[in-house]
C-alpha positions in Angstrom: -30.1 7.6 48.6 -28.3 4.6 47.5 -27.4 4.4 43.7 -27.4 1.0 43.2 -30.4 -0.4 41.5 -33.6 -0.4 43.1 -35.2 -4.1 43.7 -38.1 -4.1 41.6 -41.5 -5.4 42.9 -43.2 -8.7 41.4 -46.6 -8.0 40.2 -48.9 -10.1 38.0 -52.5 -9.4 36.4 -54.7 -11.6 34.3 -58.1 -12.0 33.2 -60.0 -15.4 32.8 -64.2 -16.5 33.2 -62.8 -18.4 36.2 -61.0 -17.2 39.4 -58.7 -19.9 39.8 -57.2 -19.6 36.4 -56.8 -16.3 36.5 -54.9 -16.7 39.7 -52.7 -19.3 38.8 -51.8 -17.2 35.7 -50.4 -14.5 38.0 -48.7 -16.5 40.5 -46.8 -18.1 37.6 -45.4 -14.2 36.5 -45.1 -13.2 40.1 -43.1 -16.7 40.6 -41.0 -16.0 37.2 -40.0 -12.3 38.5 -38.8 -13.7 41.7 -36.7 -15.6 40.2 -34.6 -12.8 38.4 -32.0 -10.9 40.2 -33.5 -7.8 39.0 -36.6 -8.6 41.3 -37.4 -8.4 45.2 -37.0 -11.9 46.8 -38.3 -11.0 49.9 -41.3 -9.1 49.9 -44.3 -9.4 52.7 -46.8 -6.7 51.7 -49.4 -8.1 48.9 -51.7 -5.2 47.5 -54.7 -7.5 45.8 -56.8 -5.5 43.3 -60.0 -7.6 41.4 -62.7 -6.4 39.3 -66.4 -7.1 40.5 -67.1 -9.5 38.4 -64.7 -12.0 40.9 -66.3 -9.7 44.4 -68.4 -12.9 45.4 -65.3 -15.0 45.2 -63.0 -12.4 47.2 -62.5 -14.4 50.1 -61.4 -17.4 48.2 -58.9 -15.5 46.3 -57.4 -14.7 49.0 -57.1 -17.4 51.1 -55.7 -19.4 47.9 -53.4 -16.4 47.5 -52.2 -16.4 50.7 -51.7 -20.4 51.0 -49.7 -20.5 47.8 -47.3 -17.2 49.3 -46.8 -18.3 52.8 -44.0 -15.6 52.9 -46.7 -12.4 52.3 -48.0 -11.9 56.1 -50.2 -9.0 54.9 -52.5 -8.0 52.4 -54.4 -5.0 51.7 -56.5 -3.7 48.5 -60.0 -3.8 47.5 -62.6 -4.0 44.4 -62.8 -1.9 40.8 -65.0 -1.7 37.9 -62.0 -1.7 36.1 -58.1 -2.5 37.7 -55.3 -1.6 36.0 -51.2 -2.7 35.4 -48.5 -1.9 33.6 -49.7 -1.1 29.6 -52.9 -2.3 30.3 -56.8 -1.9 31.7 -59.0 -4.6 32.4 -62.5 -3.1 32.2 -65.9 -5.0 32.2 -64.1 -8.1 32.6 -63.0 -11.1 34.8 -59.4 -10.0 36.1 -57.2 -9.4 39.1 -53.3 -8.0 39.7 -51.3 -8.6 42.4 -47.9 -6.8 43.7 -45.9 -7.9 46.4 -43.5 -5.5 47.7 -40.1 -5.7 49.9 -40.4 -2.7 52.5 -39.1 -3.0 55.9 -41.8 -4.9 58.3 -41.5 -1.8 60.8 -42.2 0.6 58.4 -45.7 -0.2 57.6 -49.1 -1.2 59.0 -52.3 -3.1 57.9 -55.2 -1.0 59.3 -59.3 -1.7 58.5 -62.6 -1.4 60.5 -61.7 -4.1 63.4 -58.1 -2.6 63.5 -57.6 1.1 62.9 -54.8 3.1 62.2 -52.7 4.0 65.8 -55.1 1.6 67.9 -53.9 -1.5 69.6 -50.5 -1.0 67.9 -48.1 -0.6 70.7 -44.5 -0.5 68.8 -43.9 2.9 68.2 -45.2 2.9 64.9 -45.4 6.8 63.5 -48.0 6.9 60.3 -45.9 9.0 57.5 -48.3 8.7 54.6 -50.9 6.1 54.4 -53.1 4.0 50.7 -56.4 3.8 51.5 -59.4 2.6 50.4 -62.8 3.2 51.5 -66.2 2.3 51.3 -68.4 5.1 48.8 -71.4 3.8 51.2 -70.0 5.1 54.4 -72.0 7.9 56.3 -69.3 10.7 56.0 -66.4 9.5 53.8 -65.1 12.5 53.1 -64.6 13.4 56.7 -63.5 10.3 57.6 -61.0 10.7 55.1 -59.8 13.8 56.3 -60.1 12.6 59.9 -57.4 9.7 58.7 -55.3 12.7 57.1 -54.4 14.2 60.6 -53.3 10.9 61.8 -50.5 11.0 59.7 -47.4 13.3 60.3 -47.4 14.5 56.8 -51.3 14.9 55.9 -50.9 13.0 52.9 -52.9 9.9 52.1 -53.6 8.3 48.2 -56.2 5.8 47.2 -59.7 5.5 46.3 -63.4 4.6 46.9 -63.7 1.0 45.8 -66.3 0.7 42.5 -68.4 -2.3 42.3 -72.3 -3.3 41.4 -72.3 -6.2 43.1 -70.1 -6.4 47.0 -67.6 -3.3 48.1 -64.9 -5.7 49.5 -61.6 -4.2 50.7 -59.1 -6.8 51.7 -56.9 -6.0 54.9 -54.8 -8.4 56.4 -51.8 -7.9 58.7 -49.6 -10.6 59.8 -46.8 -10.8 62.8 -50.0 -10.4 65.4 -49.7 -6.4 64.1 -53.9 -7.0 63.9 -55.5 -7.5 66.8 -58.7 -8.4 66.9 -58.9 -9.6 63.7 -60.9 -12.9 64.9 -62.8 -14.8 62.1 -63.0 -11.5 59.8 -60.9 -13.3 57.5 -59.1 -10.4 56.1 -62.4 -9.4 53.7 -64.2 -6.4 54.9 -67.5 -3.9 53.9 -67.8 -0.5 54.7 -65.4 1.9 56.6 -61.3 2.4 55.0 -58.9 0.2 55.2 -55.1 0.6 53.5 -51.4 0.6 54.7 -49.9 3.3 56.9 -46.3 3.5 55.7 -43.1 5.0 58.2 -41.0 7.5 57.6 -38.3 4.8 56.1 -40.8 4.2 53.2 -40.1 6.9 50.4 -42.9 7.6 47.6 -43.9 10.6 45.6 -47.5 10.7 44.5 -49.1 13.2 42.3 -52.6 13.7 40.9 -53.8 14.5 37.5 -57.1 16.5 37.6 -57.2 16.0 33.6 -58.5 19.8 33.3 -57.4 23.0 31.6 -57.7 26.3 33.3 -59.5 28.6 31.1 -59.6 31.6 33.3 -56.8 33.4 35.1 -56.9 32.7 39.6 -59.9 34.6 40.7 -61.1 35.4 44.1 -65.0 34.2 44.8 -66.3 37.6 46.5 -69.4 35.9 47.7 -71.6 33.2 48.0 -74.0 30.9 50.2 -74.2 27.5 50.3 -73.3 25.5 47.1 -73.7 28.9 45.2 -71.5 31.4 44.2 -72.6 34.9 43.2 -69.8 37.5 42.7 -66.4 36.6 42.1 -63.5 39.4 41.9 -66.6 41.7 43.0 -68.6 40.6 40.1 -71.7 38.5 38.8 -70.4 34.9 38.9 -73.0 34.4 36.1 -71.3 37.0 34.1 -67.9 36.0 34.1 -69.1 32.5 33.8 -70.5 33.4 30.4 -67.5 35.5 29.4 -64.7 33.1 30.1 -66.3 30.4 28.6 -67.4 32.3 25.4 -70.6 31.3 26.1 -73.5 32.7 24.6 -77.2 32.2 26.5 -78.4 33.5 23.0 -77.7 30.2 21.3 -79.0 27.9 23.9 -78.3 24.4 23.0 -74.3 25.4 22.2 -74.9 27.0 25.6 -75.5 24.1 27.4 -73.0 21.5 25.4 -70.0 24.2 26.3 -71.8 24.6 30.1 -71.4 20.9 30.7 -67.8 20.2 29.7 -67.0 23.9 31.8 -66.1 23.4 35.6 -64.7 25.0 38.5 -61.5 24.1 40.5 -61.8 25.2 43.8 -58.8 25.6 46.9 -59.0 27.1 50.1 -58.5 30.6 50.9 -54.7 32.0 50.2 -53.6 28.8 48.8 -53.3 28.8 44.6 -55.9 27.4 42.1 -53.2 28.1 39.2 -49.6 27.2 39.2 -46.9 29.5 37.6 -47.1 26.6 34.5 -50.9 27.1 34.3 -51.8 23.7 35.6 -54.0 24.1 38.9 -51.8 22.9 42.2 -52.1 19.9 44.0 -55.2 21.6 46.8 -57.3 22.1 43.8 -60.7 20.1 43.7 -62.4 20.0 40.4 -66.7 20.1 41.0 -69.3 20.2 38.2 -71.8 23.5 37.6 -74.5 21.8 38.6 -76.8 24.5 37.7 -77.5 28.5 36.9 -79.5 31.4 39.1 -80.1 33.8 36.8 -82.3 35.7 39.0 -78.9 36.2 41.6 -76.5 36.2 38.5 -75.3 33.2 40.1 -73.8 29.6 39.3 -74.8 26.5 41.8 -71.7 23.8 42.1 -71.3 20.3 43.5 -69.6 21.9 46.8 -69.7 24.1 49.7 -68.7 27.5 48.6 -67.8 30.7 51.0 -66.3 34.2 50.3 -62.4 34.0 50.0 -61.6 30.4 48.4 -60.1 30.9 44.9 -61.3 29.4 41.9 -60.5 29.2 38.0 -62.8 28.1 35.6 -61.6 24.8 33.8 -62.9 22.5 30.7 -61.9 18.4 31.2 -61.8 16.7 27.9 -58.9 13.9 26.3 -56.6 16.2 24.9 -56.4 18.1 28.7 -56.4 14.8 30.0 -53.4 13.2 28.0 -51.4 16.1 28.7 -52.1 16.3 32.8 -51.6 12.9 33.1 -47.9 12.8 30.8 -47.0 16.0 33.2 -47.1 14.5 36.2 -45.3 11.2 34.8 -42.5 13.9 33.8 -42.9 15.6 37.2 -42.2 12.2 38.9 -39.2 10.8 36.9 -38.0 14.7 37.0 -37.5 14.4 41.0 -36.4 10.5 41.0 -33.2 11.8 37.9 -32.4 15.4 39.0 -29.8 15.0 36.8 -32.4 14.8 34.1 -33.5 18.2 32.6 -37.2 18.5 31.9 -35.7 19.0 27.8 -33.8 15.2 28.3 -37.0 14.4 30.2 -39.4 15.8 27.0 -36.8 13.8 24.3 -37.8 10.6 26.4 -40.8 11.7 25.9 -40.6 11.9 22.2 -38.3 8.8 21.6 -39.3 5.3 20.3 -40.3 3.1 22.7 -36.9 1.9 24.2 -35.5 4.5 24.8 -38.3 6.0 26.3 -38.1 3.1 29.5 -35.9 4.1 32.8 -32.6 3.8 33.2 -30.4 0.2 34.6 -30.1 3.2 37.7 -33.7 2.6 38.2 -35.3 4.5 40.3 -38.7 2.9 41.0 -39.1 -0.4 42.7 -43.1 0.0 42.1 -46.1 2.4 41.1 -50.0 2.2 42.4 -52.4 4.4 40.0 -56.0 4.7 40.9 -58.3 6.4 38.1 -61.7 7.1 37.5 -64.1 4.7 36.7 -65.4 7.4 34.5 -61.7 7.5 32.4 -59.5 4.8 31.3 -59.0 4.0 27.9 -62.3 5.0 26.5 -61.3 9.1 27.8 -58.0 8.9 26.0 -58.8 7.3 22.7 -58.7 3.4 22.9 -58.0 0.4 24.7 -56.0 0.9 27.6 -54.8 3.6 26.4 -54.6 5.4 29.3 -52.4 2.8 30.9 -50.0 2.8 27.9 -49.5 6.7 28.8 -48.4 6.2 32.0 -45.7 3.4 30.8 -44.5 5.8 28.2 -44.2 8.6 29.9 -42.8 6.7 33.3 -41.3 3.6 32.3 -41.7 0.4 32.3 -42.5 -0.2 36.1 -44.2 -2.5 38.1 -47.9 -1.3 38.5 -50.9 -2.3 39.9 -54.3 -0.3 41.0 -58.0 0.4 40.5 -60.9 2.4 39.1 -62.7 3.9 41.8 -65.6 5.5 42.6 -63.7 8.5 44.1 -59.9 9.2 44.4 -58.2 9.8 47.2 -55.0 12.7 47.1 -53.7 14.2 50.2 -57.2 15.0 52.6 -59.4 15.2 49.7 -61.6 13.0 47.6 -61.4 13.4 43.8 -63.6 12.9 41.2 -62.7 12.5 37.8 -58.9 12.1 38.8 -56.1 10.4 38.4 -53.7 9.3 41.2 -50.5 8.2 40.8 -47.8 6.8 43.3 -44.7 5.6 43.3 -42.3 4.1 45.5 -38.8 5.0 45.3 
């Protein structure tokens, strides 16, 4: 990989009661950025993230998006409760962010409902990794998730369920004639996934923050039906439930305020639910205990269970949180500066705040992070605060992405996650 400094990507996010200013706001920053020789001058990919509050004006956004960048032939990204950008959230509010990124044209592809991934393509194009997002409403999401997952030569996809009240809109246009069939869809969709497919020319590293701490060493669930497990390591679920968590039935309502912030990360059989560091691995999917059978000794969760996955017991609150999500920051910048040990890496950390940004060898031309509707600032102690994490711990890059409804990491959907992606 070259050394010289990576072209950053322009992005621009802004809140305002009315679409149009809001817009205008961030075609002036994505205008100023392109004017700096720091900053891509050639980009053709627009990722488009809005809150609901603008999802009846979608299609007007971007049309008068795409009329003012003539040079951006596609577009893909869809609707939050909250989205999010560099340092800061915009939650409950009228806002939008935009990014526009310079990768090579081959080396990606639009794909939605009227245009899927592999169909009607014929150039050759192999799917490496692929953002998506999807519809929470779609019969069989999850599967259709992992159904895009095989279509990819690595397996690995990143995104999220859109999060609305009002319309799910995903936006998903692709220009060059690379969509056919498009007709008068007008690049706004409902229902189904939609995202970019990116080539094996496009490098990123992604990594997901569960915001959880193991509480109990790897065990092995023995056996169980359905959504219930009943003996783990050849014991009563129940009972070692109740004995890693330190939880006593005796005193009931401190039963059920430790029961509730206590969960269980899951993986399939043979592959690790704890890393060597103690943090669960990247198969892990976090599920609630959704309820207790004391008459079988056993615990009910919010998943398919069967005898040989292992599991560790797990408690999500801020503190767990902050530290997951600064880890995989660290894990990130770790493999983009080799030559940076994790202690140089933990002194960035710990350093005032310029110090703490990336080097003029940068590294990252542009991040995507898609949380939880359910986090953000409010789960890590303020206003954005969540947002101002990442920038400390990663550096002061270009970002854009969403609060979903669901996240998307490799072939599973998340819950309660944070997904973070960057590209080199």
């Amino acid at each position: 990989m070259s050394t010289q400094a990576t072209k950053l990507f322009p992005f621009g996010h802004a809140t305002h009661p009315q679409w149009q200013m809001a817009a205008g706001l961030v075609l002036a920053q994505l205008r100023a950025q392109m004017a700096l020789p720091d900053y891509a001058k050639s980009p053709t990919l627009g990722l488009l993230y809005i809150t609901d509050h603008y999802a009846g004006q979608a299609q007007e956004i971007l049309d008068h998006l795409g009329a003012e960048l003539r040079e951006i032939t596609d577009w893909s990204g869809t609707v939050g409760i909250g989205i999010a950008s560099s340092n800061v959230e915009y939650f409950d509010e009228p806002a939008l962010a935009v990014m526009l990124c310079e990768l090579p044209t081959d080396q990606y592809r639009v794909f939605s409902g009227v245009a899927p991934l592999g169909v009607g393509d014929g150039m050759g194009f192999e799917p490496y990794t692929a953002l998506v997002h999807a519809d929470a409403g779609t019969p069989d999401v999850a599967e259709l998730i992992a159904e895009m997952a095989s279509r990819t030569a690595t397996g690995y996809l990143f995104g999220g369920l859109a999060a609305s009240r009002s319309d799910a809109v995903q936006f998903a246009v692709g220009g060059n004639g690379n969509i056919r069939g498009q007709g008068a869809a007008g690049g706004v969709f409902r229902g189904g996934l939609s995202g970019v497919a990116f080539g094996e020319g496009v490098s990123l590293i992604s990594r997901v923050t569960q915001g959880c701490q193991p509480i109990s060493a790897q065990r092995v669930i023995t056996a169980a039906e359905g959504n219930v497990i009943t003996e783990i390591d050849g014991q009563p679920a129940l009972d070692l439930l109740l004995r890693d968590a330190g939880i006593s039935l005796d005193e009931p309502q401190a039963a059920m305020t430790a029961l509730r912030s206590t969960l269980v990360g899951l993986t399939e059989p043979g592959a690790d639910a704890v890393s060597r560091t103690g943090n669960f691995g990247a198969d892990v999917v976090v599920r609630h205990i959704i309820g207790l059978d004391p008459g079988r000794r056993g615990i009910a969760v919010a998943d398919k269970v069967e005898p040989g996955m292992r599991m560790a017991f797990c408690q999500r609150n801020a503190q767990a949180a902050r530290a997951d999500l600064i880890r995989i920051c660290a894990e990130i910048r770790e493999e983009l500066e080799p030559e940076e040990l994790p202690q140089t890496v933990a002194a960035a950390l710990a350093a005032p705040e310029p110090l703490a940004m990336p080097s003029p060898q940068r590294r990252i031309a542009g991040a995507i992070y898609v949380s939880c509707a359910g986090r953000g600032g409010p789960h890590f102690g303020g206003p954005s605060a969540e947002l101002q994490i990442v920038r400390r711990a990663l550096g002061d890059v270009p970002l854009v992405g969403f609060f979903a409804g669901g996240e998307i990491a490799r072939h599973h959907l998340y819950g309660y996650t944070g997904v973070l992606t960057v590209f080199r």
